[in-house]
N, C-alpha and C positions, 0 to 999 in steps of 0.2 A: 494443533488446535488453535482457533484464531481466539484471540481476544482483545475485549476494547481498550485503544489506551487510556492511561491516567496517569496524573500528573508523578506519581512514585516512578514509572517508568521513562521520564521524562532522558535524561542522560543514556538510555539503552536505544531510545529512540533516536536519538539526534547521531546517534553514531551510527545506528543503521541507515538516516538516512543521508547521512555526509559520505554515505559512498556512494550515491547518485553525484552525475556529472553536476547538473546543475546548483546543486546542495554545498558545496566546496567551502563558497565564502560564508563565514561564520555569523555575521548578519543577515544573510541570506537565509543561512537554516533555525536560527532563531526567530526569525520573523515566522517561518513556517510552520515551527511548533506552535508559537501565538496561534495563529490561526488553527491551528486542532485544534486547539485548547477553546478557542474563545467564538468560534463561527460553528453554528451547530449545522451547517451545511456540508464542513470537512468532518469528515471523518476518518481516522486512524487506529488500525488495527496493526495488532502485534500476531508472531506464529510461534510458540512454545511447541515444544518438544520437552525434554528436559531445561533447554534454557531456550532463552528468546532470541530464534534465529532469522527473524525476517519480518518486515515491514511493508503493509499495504494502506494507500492513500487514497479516499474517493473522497468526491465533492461530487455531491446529490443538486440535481434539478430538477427541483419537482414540476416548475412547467414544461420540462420535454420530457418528463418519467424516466432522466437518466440517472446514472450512478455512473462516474468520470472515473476511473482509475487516472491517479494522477503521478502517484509515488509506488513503487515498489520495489525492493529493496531485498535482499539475503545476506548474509554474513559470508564473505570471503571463502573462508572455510569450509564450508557449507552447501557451497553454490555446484550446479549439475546436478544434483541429488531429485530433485524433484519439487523442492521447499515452495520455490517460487508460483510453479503449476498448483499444487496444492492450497498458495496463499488465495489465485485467482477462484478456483472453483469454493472454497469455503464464501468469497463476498459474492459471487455468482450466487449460491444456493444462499444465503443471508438476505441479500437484497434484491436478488432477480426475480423474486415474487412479486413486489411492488416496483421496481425500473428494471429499463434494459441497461447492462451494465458491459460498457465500453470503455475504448482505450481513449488514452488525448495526443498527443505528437511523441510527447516523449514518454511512451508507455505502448507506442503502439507496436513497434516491432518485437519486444519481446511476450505482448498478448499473441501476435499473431503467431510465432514460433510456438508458444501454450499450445493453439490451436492445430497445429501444423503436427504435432509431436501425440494430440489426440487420435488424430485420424488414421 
């Protein structure tokens, strides 16, 4: 089940999303949480199951009626199972009513794989 973050889940976040490459350096992924937290154009969803197994990232623009996957994220352990196809189609069915929801560089190969694994 997707859910929105807050700031209680602040710490479950940042470790899911310090296993993205880019996420590494620790002010790098501090600055990032900022930004969920503080830019109401990121938005950050968590994936429960029994615990919070994964992390998806969009940044919405609303003059091109997108929704950017930016971050997305699974837990190690977790990962092949499906988590991550299911993180995408839950912000698909969430905000694909009002934008189209696409990938950005670094999100884009493992949207297309989603895709690829649908067909």
């Amino acid at each position: 089940m997707l859910i929105r973050y807050k700031k209680s889940f602040e710490k479950i976040a940042m470790g899911l999303l310090s296993f993205m490459p880019e996420e590494k350096d620790v002010k790098k992924l501090i600055g990032t949480i900022k930004e969920y937290e503080t830019n109401e154009r990121w938005q950050l969803f968590l994936w429960k199951e029994e615990d919070i197994l994964g992390a998806i990232g969009v940044q919405v623009d609303e003059n091109q009626e997108q929704a950017v996957i930016q971050h997305i994220t699974v837990n190690p352990s977790h990962r092949n199972m499906g988590i991550g196809k299911k993180m995408v189609e839950a912000v698909n069915n969430q905000l694909g009513t009002k934008y189209s929801v696409c990938s950005n560089t670094r999100t884009e190969a493992f949207i297309e794989h989603c895709d690829a694994k649908a067909k």
